[in-house]
N, C-alpha and C positions, 0 to 999 in steps of 0.2 A: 504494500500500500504506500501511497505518496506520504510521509509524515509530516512535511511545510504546510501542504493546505489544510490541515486538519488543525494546526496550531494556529491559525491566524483568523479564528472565529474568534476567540475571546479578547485579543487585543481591538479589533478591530470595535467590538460591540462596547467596552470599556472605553474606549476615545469619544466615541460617539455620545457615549450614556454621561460621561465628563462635561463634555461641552453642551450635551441639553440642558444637563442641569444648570451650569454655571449662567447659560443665557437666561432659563426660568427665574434665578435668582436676582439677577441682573433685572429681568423686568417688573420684579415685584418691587423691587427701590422705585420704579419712575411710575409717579402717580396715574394716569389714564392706562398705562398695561394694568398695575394693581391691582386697579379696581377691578378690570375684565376677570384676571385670574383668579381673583379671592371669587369673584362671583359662581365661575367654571368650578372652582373646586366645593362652593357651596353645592348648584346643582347637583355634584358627583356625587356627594356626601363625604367628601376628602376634608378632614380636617384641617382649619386653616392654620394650626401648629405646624402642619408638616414644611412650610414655607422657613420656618426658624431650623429646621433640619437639612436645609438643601445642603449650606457649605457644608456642614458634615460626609454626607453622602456624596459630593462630587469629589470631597477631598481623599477621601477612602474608594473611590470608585477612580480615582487618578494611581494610587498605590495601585491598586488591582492591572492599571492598563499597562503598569510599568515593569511590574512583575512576568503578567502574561505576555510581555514583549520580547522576552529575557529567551525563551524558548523558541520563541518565533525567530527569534533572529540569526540564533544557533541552526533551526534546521535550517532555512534561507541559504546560509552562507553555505550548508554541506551539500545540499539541491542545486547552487549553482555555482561550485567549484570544480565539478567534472565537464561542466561545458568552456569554461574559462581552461580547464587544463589541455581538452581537446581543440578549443576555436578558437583561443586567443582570444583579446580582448577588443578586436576588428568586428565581429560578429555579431549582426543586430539583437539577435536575442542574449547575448550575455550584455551589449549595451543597456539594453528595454532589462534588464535584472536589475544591472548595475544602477539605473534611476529609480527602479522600484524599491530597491533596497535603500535609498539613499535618503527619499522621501518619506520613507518610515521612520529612517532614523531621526527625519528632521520633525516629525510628528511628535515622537517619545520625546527629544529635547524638548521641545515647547511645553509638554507635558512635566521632564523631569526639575524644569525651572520652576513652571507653578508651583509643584510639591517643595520645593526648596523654600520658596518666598513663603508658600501659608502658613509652614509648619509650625512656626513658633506665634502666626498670629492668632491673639484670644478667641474666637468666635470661628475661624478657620475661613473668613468670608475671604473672598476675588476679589482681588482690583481691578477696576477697567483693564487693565494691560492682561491682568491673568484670563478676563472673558474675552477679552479680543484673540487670544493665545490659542487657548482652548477652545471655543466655539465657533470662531470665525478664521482661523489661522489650520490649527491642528485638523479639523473633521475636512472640512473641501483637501489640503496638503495629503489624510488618510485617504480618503475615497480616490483623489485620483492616481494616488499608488496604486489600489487595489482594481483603479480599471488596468494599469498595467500589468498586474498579476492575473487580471482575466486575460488581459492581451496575449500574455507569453503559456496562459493555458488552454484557452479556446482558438487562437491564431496561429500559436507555433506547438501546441500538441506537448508542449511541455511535464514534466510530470505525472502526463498520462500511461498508466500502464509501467513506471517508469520501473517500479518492485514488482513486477509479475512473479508469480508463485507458478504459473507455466514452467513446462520446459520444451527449450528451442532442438527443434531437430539438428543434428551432427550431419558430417557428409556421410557418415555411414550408417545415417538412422537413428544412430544412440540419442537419447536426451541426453544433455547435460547438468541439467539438475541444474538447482540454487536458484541465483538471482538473473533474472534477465533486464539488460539493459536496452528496451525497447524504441526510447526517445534517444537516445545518443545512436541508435544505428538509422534514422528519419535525420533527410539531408533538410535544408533549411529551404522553406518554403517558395516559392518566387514572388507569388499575390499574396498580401495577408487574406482571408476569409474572414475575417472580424475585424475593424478597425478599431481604432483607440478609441474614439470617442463611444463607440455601443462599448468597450472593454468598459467605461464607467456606468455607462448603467445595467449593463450584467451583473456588474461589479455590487450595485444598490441592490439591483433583483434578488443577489444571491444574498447580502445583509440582511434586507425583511424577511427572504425565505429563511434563514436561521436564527433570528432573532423575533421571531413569532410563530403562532400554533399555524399557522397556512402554508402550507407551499406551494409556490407558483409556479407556472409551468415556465420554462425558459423562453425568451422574448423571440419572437419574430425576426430575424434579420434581414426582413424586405424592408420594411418601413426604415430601419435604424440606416438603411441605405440608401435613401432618398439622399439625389445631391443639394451639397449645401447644407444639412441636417447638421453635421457638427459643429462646422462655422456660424450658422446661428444661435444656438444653444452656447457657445462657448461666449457668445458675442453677448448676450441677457444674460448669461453667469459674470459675465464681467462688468455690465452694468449696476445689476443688482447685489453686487460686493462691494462696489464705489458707493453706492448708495449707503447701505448697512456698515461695511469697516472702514471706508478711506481710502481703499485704491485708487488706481490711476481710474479715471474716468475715458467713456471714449472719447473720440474727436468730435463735438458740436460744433465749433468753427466759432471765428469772430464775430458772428450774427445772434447766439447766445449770450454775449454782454453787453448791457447799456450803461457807459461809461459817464464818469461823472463828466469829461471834457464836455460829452454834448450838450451838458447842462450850461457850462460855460460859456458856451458861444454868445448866451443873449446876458446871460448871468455869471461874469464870470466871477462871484464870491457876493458872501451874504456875511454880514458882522452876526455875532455869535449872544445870542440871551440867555436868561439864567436858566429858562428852560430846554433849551439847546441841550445841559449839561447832566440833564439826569439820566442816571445808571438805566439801560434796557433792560439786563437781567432775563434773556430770552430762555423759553422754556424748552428751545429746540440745542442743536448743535453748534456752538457760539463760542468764540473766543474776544475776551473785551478787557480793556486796558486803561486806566489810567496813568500815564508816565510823565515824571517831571525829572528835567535835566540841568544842570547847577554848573556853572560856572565862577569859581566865588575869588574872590580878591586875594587872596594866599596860593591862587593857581592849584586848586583842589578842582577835579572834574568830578562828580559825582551825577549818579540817579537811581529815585526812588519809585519804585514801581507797583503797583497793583496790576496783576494779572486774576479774571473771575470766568473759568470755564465751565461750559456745559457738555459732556459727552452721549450724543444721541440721547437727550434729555433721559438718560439713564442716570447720570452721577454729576454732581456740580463740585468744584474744587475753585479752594482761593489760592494766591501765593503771595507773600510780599516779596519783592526783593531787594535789595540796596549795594550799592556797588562803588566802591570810591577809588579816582589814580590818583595817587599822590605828584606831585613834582618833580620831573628828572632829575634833579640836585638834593632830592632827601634818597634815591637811591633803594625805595621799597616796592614790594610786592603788592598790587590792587588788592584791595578790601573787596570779599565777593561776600554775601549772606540773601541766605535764597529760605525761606521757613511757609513750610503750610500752615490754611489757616482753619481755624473753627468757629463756630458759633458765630456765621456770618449773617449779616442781615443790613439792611438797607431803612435809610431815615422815609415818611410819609411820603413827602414829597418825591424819591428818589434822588434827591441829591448827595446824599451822602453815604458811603458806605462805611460799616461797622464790621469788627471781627474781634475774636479776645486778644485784647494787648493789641491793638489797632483800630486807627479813628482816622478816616481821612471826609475832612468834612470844608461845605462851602460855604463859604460864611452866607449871610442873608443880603449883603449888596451882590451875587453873584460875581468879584470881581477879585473875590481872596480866598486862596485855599490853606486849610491847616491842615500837617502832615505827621502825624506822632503813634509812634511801635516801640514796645516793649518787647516785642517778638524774637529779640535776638538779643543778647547780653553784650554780643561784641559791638553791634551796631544801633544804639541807642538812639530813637529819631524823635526831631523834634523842630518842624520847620513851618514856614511859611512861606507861600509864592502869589505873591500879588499883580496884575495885570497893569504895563506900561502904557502900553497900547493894546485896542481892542483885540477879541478873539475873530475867528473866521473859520467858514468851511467854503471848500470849491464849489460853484453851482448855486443851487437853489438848497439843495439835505446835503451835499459832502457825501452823496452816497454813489458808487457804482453798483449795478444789479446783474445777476446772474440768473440765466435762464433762454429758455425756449421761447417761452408763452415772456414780454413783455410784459404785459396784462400779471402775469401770475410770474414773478422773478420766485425761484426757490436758496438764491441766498445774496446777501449783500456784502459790502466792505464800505466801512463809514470812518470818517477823520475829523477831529475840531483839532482847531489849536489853539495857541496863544501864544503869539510869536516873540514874544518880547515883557521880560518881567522881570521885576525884583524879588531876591530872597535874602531871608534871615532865619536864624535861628543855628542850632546844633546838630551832631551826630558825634554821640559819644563809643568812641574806642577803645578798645585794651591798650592805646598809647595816649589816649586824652581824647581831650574835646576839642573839637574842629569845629572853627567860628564859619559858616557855611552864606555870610554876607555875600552879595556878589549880585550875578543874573542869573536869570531862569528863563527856561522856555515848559510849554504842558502840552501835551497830546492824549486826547481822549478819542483814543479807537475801537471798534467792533466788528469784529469779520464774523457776520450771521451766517455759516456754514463752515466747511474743516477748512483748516486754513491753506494745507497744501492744496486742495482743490483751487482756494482761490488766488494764492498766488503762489508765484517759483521762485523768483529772486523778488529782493529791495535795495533800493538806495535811500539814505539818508545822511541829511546835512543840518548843522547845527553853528551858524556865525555867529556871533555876539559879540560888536564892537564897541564903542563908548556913543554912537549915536546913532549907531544903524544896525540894525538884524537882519537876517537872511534864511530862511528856511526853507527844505526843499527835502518831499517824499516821493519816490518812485517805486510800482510795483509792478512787476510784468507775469502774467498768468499763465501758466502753464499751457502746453500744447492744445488741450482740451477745448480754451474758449481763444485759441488762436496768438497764442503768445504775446496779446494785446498789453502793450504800455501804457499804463494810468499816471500822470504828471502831477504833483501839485505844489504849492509852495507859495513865498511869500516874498517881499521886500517890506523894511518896516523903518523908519528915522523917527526915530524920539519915541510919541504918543499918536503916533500915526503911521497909517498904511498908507502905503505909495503906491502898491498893486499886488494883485493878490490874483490865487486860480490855479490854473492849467498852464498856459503858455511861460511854462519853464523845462527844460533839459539838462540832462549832465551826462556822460560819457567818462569810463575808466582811461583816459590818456597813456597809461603805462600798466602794465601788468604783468605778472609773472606766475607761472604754475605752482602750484602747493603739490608738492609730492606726497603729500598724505591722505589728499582725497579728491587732486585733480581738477578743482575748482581754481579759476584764474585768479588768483590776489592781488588786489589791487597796489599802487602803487601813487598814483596820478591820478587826480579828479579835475572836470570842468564844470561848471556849472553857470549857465545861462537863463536870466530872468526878463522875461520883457510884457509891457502892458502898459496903462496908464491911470493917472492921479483921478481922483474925484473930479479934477475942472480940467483933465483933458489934454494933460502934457504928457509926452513919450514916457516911459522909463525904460532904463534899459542897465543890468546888473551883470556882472562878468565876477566868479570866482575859480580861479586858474592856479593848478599849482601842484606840489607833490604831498602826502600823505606822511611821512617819512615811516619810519619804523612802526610797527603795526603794536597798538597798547594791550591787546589780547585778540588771542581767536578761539571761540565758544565751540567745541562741538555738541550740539543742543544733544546729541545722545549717549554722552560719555559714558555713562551710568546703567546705558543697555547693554546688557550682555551681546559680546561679537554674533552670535547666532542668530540672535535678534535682531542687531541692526543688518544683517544681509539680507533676513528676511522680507523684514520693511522696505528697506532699500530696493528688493525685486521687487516686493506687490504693490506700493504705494509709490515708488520713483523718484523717493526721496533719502538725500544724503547734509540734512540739516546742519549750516557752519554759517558761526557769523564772525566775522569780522569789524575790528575798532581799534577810532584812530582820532590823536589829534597832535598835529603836525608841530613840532618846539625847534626842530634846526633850524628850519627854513620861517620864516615870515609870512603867516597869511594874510593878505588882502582883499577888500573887496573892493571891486570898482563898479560907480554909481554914476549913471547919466541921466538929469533931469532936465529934459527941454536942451538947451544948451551947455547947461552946467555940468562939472563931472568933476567928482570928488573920489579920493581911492582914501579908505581908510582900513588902517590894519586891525585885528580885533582876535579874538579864540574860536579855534572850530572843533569841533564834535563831528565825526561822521562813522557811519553802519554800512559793510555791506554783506549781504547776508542772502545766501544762496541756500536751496533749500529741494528745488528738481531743475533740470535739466529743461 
């Protein structure tokens, strides 16, 4: 008898049984699945206790898959070591093994990471990344091993027969007794008789047939051979996985996003109200930020951050961050402090957000923010950033929209700012307190859908000179809605906007390859502003020049396990790295032309750039 195929019912039904659960648990967190399922299991007469038992059961039903993989994998390698010994490893079917086997293996990792992370947590529950892992990562990565393992047993007769208890006639008649090696004397097929794509749902057929009291007859292969059958099905497997985990999405083309520019053209910017500024807090898929960037009189670059997400309105997560460069002449390493938060919640109005050991609130003129965390010991915050000159977003809302249907956008990317501010106050250290006087700029952004969907790379720029500021955000979106560049930005002198919008550019001038992840680093920035005043004189703003040594590069996944980010990295097309910089060799300037006048003043720059897909 074949002994592999026999061994790989129960890993196969354990990965499965892993990631139903952990997605059931998962939906009983986000209130409108909840209510459905508490209702389904009233109907059943399923205790609604048994919902405080899922982690249990997925987490012990994850042991089980790990366990029963241990055998599966031992006979695998002894099933196809005699094809590897006879054909070399040129041979489609030891190939079609060799990724069979590989994909399982990468199934158990996913699985033996979850088991790593829960084990010591109190209640045994998932984290987002453990149900992304297991449910949406590990089962689709199982099954279509196992259409491969249908492939190399229904296609290339694999296995079959492979231990015959027959015995094979001799040239002189005699049987030979023992074992016959049936499948190694069958030459390698020309046409498969089964393709890959019926190998995956053979592959399900043969699952529900042994993982329930029915058995089904085996599928048709007329229909499973309709052309184009695979290529579609692969094509709505791929969508509805961009949908549900975050993959790559397909091509909609630049016809699926309505960019803020357009709004521009009749509107090219709107001054900002106090209602502008209140928290969305959406109950969908959402990433939303509060950030303020400090430039202070001691030549301390610093910023303080609220990051508020939403994952597939399944789990909401706060983070603070704070992050401080000291001075090239004090000769120290950046101040990074990065803490989750709890006990989050939002003032009446939406203006303000609360968390334990965190208060970030507007004051009642809409025109001053306070900034204060206890959230971290090393980085004691306690600031204020008040607005020199007004706020603005590009257009009419500062919003770019994604979607098909105009009419019905299914996610947006939105920006205020405030280009130009004073700050005060502290951030206290394990080497003191930093008098944190100086300028500010704030950006309050919202990417209402995942963010790699809605953008790939960014640029950012942050001027701050004694009478003139300069801002400028760029985001260009992935292949999906056409690799489309979104501009916006500002020019600012004193207590007033000079121009503001879309019609700004910048371009990497010099770059050089990061040999660690192939992303081009920058080196040289341009940056071009142009539009006009309130009463209708030109402007026109040029900042040119080199970046010098780069202040940090982020890789946003540092902390994922290498297995995991290649994974990510295939199914989502994303290799998150950001880069920061603010230039002290060289002299930056900006140069400012109003009407006939043109003034260059030198000043501090801040800039990001941060690459994230392809």
């Amino acid at each position: 008898m074949a002994i592999h195929p026999a061994t790989v019912h129960f890993p196969i039904t354990f990965i499965a049984l892993t990631g139903s659960l952990d997605l059931l648990y998962s939906a009983t967190q986000f209130t409108p699945t909840a209510s459905f399922i508490l209702s389904t299991f009233k109907y059943l007469q399923v205790p609604a206790a048994v919902v405080e038992v899922l982690p249990q059961l997925s987490y012990y039903s994850t042991i089980l898959a790990l366990v029963t993989t241990v055998p599966s994998i031992v006979t695998g390698v002894g099933a196809l070591l005699p094809y590897i010994q006879r054909d070399g490893f040129s041979s489609p079917k030891v190939r079609t093994g060799l990724q069979h086997a590989s994909l399982n293996d990468i199934a158990a990792a996913m699985l033996a990471y979850n088991w790593w992370t829960r084990r010591r947590v109190e209640d045994l529950a998932p984290t987002g990344v453990n149900t992304m892992l297991s449910g949406l990562l590990a089962v689709p990565v199982m099954l279509y091993a196992a259409s491969l393992g249908g492939h190399l047993v229904y296609g290339y007769g694999m296995g079959v027969g492979q231990f015959s208890n027959k015995q094979k006639k001799g040239v002189g008649g005699e049987g030979r007794g023992g074992e016959e090696w049936h499948d190694l004397a069958k030459p390698e097929p020309k046409e498969n008789s089964v393709k890959r794509g019926e190998g995956l749902v053979i592959a399900v057929l043969n699952f529900i047939r042994h993982t329930t009291l029915y058995h089904l007859p085996r599928p048709n292969n007329t229909f499973l051979q309709t052309p184009g059958y695979s290529f579609k099905m692969m094509n709505w497997a791929k969508q509805t996985l961009a949908n549900v985990a975050g993959t790559q999405e397909p091509i909609y083309g630049p016809s699926a996003i309505q960019t803020v520019t357009k709004q521009a053209e009749t509107t090219p910017y709107t001054e900002l109200t106090k209602d502008d500024l209140k928290w969305d807090n959406l109950p969908s898929t959402s990433v939303e930020t509060q950030g303020f960037y400090f430039m202070t009189k001691t030549g301390h670059i610093a910023m303080a951050q609220i990051i508020h997400s939403n994952v597939a309105g399944i789990k909401r997560t706060s983070q603070f961050n704070t992050k401080i460069f000291y001075p090239k002449k004090e000769k120290k390493a950046h101040l990074w402090s990065s803490d989750p938060l709890s006990d989050v919640d939002f003032s009446d109005d939406g203006h303000n957000f609360y968390a334990r050991d965190v208060a970030v609130e507007l004051l009642e003129d809409g025109k001053t923010y306070t900034i204060k965390s206890l959230s971290n010991a090393k980085s004691i915050v306690n600031l204020t950033v008040t607005q020199i000159a007004p706020g603005f977003k590009a257009g009419k809302d500062g919003k770019t929209y994604y979607g098909t249907d105009p009419a019905a956008p299914w996610g947006f990317m939105r920006h205020e700012f405030w280009p130009r501010c004073s700050a005060s106050g502290t951030i206290v250290t394990d080497d003191g307190t930093l008098d944190m006087a100086g300028q500010a700029m704030f950006i309050h952004a919202n990417q209402g859908m995942k963010p790699h969907h809605a953008a790939g790379k960014w640029k950012f720029v942050n001027f701050q000179g004694p009478t003139y500021s300069a801002i400028f955000m760029q985001f260009t979106t992935p292949p999906s809605y056409g690799s489309t560049v979104v501009n916006m930005g500002a020019v600012v002198k004193d207590s007033e906007i000079l121009t503001a919008g879309t019609s700004v550019s910048a371009e990497f001038t010099k770059v050089k390859p990061d040999t660690e992840n192939d992303w081009p680093e920058p080196e040289a920035i341009k940056v071009q502003w142009t539009g006009k005043t309130k009463d209708g004189k030109p402007v026109e703003a040029v900042l040119d020049g080199p970046l010098d040594e780069r202040l940090d590069r982020i890789d946003v996944m540092a902390e994922v396990p290498g297995f995991v980010k290649a994974i990510v990295a295939s199914a989502a097309g994303t290799r998150p790295y950001i880069y920061q910089y603010s230039p002290h060799e060289h002299p930056v300037s900006l140069k400012v032309k109003i009407g006939d006048e043109e003034v260059t003043e030198e000043g501090v720059l801040f800039s990001e750039a941060t690459f994230i897909s392809a």
